[in-house]
Each structure stands twice: as structure tokens, then as C-alpha cells.
C-alpha positions in Angstrom: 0.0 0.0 0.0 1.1 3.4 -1.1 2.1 6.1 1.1 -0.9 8.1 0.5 -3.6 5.5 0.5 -2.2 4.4 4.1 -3.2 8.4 5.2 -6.6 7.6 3.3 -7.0 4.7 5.6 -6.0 6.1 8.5 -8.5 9.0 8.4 -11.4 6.5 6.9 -10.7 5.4 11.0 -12.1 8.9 12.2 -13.9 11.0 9.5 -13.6 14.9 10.2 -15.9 17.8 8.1 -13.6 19.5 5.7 -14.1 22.8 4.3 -13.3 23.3 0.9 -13.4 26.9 -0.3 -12.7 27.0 -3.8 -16.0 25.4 -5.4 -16.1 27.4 -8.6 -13.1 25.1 -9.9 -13.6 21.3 -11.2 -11.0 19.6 -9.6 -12.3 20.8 -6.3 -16.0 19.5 -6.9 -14.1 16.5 -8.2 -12.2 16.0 -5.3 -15.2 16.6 -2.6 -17.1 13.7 -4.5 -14.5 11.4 -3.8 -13.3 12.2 -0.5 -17.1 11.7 0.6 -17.2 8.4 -1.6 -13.8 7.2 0.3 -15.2 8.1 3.6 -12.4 10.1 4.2 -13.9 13.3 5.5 -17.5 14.8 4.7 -17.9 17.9 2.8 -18.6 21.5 2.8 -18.3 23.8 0.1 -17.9 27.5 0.3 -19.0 30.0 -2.1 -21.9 31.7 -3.6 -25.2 29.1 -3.4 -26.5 29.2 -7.1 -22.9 29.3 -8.5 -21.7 26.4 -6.7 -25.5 24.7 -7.6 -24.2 26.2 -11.2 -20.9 24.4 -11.4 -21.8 21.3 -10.2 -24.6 20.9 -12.9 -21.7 22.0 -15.3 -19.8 18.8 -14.1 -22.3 16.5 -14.4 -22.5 16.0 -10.4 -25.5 14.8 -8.8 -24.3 14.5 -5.5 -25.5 16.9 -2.8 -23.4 18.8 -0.6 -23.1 20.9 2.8 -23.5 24.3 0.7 -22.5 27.3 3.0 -22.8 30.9 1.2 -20.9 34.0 3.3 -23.9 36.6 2.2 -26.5 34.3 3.9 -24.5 31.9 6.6 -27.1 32.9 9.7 -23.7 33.3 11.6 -22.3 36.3 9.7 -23.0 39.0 11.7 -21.7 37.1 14.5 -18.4 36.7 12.9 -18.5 39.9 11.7 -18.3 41.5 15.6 -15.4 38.5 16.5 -12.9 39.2 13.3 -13.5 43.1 14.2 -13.1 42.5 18.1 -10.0 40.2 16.9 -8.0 42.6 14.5 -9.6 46.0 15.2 -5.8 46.5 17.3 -4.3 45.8 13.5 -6.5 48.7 12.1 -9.4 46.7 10.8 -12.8 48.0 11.3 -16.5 46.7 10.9 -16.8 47.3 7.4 -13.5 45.9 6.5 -14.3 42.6 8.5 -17.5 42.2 6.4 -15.8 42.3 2.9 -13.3 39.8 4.1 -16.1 37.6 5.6 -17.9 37.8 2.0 -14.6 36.2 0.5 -14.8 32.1 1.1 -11.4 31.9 2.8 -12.0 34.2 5.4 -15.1 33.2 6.3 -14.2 29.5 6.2 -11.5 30.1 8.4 -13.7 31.5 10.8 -15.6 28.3 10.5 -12.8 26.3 12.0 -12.5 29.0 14.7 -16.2 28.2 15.6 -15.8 24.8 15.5 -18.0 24.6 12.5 -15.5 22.6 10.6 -11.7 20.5 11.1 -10.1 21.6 8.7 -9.8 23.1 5.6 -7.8 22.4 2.0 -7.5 25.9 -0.4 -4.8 27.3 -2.7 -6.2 25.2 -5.9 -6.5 28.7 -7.4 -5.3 31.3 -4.7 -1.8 32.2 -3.9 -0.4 31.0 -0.7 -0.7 34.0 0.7 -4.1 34.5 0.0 -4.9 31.0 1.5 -2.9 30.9 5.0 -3.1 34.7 5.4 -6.5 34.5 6.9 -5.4 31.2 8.8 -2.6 33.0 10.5 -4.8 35.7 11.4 -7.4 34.3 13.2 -6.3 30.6 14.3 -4.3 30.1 17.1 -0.7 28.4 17.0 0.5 25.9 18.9 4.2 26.7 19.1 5.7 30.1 18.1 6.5 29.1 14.6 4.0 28.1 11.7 6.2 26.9 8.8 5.4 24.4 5.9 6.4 21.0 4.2 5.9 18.9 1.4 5.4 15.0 1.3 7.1 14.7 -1.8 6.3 10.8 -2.9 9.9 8.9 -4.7 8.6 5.8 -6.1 8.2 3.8 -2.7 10.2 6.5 -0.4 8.6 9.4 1.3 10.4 12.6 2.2 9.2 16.0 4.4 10.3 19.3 2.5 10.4 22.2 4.2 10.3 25.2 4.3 9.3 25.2 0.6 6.1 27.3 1.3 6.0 29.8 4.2 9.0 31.1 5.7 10.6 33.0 3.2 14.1 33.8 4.6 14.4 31.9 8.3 17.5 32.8 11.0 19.1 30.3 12.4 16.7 29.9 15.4 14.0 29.8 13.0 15.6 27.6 10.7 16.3 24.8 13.6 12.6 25.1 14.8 11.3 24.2 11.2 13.6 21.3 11.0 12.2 20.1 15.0 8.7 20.7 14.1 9.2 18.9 10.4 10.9 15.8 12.7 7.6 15.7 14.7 5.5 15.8 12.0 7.6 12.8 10.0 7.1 10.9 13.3 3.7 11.9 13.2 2.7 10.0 10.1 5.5 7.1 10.7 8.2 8.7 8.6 11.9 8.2 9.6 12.9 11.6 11.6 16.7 11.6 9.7 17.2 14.9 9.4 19.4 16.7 7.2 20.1 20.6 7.0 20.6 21.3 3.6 23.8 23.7 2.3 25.8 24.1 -1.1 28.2 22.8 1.7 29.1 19.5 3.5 31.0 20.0 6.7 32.9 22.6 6.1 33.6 22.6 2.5 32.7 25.9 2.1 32.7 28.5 4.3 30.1 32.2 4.1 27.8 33.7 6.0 25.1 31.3 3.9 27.0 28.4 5.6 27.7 29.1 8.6 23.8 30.1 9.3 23.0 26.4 8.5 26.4 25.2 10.7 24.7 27.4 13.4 21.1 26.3 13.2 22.0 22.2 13.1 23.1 23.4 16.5 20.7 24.5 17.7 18.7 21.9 16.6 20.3 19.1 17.5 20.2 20.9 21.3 16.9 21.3 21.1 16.0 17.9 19.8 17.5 16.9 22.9 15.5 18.8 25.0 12.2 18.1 23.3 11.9 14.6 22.4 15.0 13.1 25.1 17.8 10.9 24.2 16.2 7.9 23.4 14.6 9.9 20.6 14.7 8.3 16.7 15.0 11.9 16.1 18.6 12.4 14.2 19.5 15.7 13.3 23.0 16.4 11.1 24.3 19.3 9.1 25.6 21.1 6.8 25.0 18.4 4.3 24.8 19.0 0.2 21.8 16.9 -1.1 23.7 14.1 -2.4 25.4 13.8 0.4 22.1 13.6 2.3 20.2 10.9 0.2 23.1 9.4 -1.5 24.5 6.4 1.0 27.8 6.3 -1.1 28.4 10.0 -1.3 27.5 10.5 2.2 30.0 7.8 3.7 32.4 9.8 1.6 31.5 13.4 2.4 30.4 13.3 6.2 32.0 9.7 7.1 30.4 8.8 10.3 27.2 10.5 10.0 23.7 8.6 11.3 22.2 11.3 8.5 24.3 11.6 5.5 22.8 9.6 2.9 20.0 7.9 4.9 17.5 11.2 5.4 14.5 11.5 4.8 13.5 14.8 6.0 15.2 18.0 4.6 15.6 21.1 5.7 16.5 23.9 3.2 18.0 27.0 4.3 15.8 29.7 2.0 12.4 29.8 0.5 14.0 30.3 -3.1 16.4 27.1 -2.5 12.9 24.8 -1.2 10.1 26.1 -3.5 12.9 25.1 -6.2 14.0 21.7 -4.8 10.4 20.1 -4.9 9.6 21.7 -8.2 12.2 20.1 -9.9 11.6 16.8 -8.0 7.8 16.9 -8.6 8.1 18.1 -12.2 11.7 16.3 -14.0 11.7 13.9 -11.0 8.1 12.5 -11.3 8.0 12.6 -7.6 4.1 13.1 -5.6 4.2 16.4 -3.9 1.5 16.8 -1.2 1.3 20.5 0.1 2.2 22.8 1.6 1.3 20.9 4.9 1.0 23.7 7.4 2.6 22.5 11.0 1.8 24.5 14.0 -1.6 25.6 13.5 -5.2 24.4 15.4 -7.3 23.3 13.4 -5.3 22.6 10.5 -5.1 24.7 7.9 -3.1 23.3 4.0 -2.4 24.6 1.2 -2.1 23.3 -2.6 -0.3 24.1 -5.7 -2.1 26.2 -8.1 -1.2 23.4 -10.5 -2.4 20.3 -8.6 -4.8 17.8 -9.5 -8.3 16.4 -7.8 -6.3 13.5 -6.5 -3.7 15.6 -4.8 -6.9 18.0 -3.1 -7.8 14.2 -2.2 -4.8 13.4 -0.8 -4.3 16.8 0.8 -7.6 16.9 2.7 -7.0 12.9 4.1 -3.3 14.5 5.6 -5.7 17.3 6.9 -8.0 15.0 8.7 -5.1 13.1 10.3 -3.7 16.4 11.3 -7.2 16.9 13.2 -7.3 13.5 14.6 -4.2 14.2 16.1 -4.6 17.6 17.2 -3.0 19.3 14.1 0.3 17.5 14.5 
């Protein structure tokens, strides 16, 4: 069994109600027929009533659905006063809270907040931005950072990404809390925690400022992997490492001899947005790897996004992550 379809199964076990706020696009009407079909979550759409009605005749789909529209939800006024009384210190007023609320996003988001839903899967057609902006306004996080990886599918290995979607620019404290909370969630869903901080360097053989920040955050990391999951941990942090030095057994035996990483990870860590956004492009698109994400960690309930380009089996795939995420308390 796949890696995916083993996430399927495992949130078949506990169904959650996920929100899906991009109805006016096929593969999302596509994808909410299935995941209901699978048992994997049931479904509400967000969006205008008689366009969604619209766009479902369009695409031959019978099936009903949980239907909210933000101009008639009996809520909105309600949510109205809470996203004012929650940003009015940012500058927003009354007004400005009920445009947002009119936009599916926002006002799904403030669904989860209300415990009107588990989680939610958007991004099929909205920036990242667009799609965790509202999340990271309005949901709470449980640790101080909110970052992002990909499952990126090799044939029968699975890897964590990350950051390839959030944190654009991370210092070295950030960079070595992205790598701890991307070790939890790859223990979270039964991946290997071997993790590798990614450079154009392996130990030393270069040496910059770009270095050095990834010499400095394996340090911290491997400190604070200590401290969080205890020395007994299969948590294995090592760094700097080049990529083939990482995944490569016989380049890493030669590179960083000695290592428990280097050329056995399976989570990596990459210093810059620019360097992970590229790095699981190029493996999704000239590797032919499965790229599931971004998977937002840190936030409650959870929140994920999707590539603009993705299909109605990766929203599939995406919202069965997000249901385990809510079965375990957005790991």
C-alpha cells in the first residue's frame, strides 16, 4: 500500500468535516465527491449558493453537498463582531471585516474558529498568501513558529520538504525550529525523523555567512531535539549536508564519514524559500515525484495549502493529511 492511501485509511478510522473553499473550480467538486465516496472526510463547500449549484450541474454531479454561502450563513453578523473584536488593534474596522467575511477563505477560516468545521484544504486557485493569510490571522498556533512542508512521494520512499512554502528567509533559530517541528511531523505519520540541514556545503567545504547560518542552526537543533523529544529519541538531526550527500549512501559515507544522516535522510531542511520552492519543483516536475502540500505545522485546526497546478487526486490526498492532522490535534 502506497504512502498516501495508508493516510486515506487512517483518516477513513475517524472521518472529520472539511471545508473546501474554492467550489467554482472542477478539480475541487471532483475531489469533494471522492473524499465523501472514500469516507475520508465529509464535505462542505464554500462559495456563492447558485454558482456552486451552477458548477456542479456543469460537471455532471448529482451528489449533494453541505453548501454554505458567506452573504446568507445565519452566523455572519456574529463573525462579523469576532474578526472586528479580533484585529480591530491591526487597524481593521467593521466594514473591513465584512468584505473579508464575504470572501470564502476568510469566512471558512472562521468556521474552523467556531468549530463549524476540522479543517480546511484551499490554494487550488489562490496564492499561498491568500490561502494561509486569513489562517494566520485568526487561528491560534501551537508553538511560536508556523512553517510548511511537502510530502514529496519517490517511487516507494517518502520525504518532508520544508520550508518550501511559508517562511521566506528563516535565521538560524527559526531555521532549527522548522527542522524540529518537520521531525515531529515525519514521526507523526510514521516517517523516519533523519534529518538533514541542507547547504551548497558538507561540513565545512565551504565557508560564508550562507553556511555558517546552517552550521549554526544544526546546533541549535540538535540541542533542542534533545530537550524536546529526550535521548532515546529516533529523532537524528545532522548538518551542513549537500543533497547528495544527504540521500546518497555512497556520497555521504564519503562526504560526512560517520554520520547517522548523510545519505539515509528522509526529511530535509533547506535554508531559503528560493532554494525549497525550487527543490520540490524540480523533483515533482523532472523527478516525477508526488508532492502533497504545503502541509502547514503548528496551527489548530489545521489549515493546507495546494499548488495552483495540482490535481483532484492531490486535493484528495491533501484533505486525508488534513483529517489526520485533526485527529491528532493538528500535529
Amino acid at each position: 500500500m502506497g504512502f498516501i492511501d495508508c493516510v486515506i485509511e487512517k483518516a477513513q478510522q475517524d472521518p472529520r468535516r472539511v471545508l473546501l473553499p474554492e467550489p467554482e473550480d472542477e478539480r475541487t467538486l471532483r475531489a469533494a465527491v471522492e473524499i465523501e465516496e472514500k469516507g475520508i472526510a465529509s464535505v462542505t463547500l464554500i462559495g456563492d449558493e447558485d454558482m456552486v449549484r451552477a458548477k456542479l450541474g456543469e460537471a455532471g454531479i448529482a451528489k449533494e453537498f453541505s453548501i454554505v454561502d458567506p452573504a446568507k450563513a445565519a452566523w455572519r453578523e456574529e463573525f462579523i463582531e469576532a474578526l472586528y473584536e479580533l484585529r480591530k488593534a491591526k487597524g481593521l474596522t467593521k466594514d473591513d471585516a465584512a468584505k473579508l467575511l464575504s470572501g470564502p477563505i476568510y469566512h471558512g477560516v472562521m468556521m474552523l474558529r467556531t468549530k463549524k468545521g476540522d479543517g480546511l484544504v484551499a490554494g487550488a486557485i489562490h496564492s499561498t498568501g491568500d490561502t494561509l493569510r486569513p489562517a494566520l490571522q485568526i487561528l491560534r498556533s501551537s508553538r511560536a513558529l508556523v512553517s510548511s512542508f511537502f510530502f514529496m512521494v519517490c517511487d516507494e520512499t517518502v520525504y518532508l520538504f520544508s520550508d518550501c512554502g511559508l517562511m521566506e528567509n528563516p535565521n538560524e533559530q527559526q531555521l532549527a525550529e522548522i527542522a524540529l517541528e518537520t521531525a515531529q511531523s515525519a514521526m507523526s505519520f510514521g516517517i523516519e525523523p533523519s534529518v538533514a540541514m541542507l547547504s551548497y556545503s558538507t561540513k565545512g567545504s565551504a565557508d560564508s555567512p550562507l553556511t555558517q547560518k546552517v552550521v549554526e542552526a544544526t546546533r541549535l537543533a540538535q540541542a533542542g531535539a534533545l530537550e524536546r523529544f529526550g535521548q532515546d529519541s529516533p529523532v537524528q538531526i545532522d548538518g551542513e549536508l549537500q543533497l547528495d550527500a544527504a540521500v546518497v549512501e555512497k556520497v555521504g559515507a564519503k562526504k560526512a564519514p560517520g554520520s547517522a544522516v548523510a545519505g539515509q535522510a528522509k526529511v530535509l531542511i533547506f535554508p531559503d524559500l528560493n532554494a525549497g520552492n525550487i527543490g520540490y519543483k524540480l523533483v515533482e516536475r523532472l523527478g516525477g515525484a508526488q508532492a502533497y502540500g504545503p502541509i502547514i505545522q503548528g496551527l489548530t485546526p489545521p489549515v493546507n495549502d495546494l499548488s495552483r497546478g495540482c490535481s483532484a487526486s492531490d486535493i484528495v490526498g491533501v484533505a486525508a493529511i488534513t483529517v489526520v492532522q485533526s485527529q491528532m490535534g493538528a500535529a
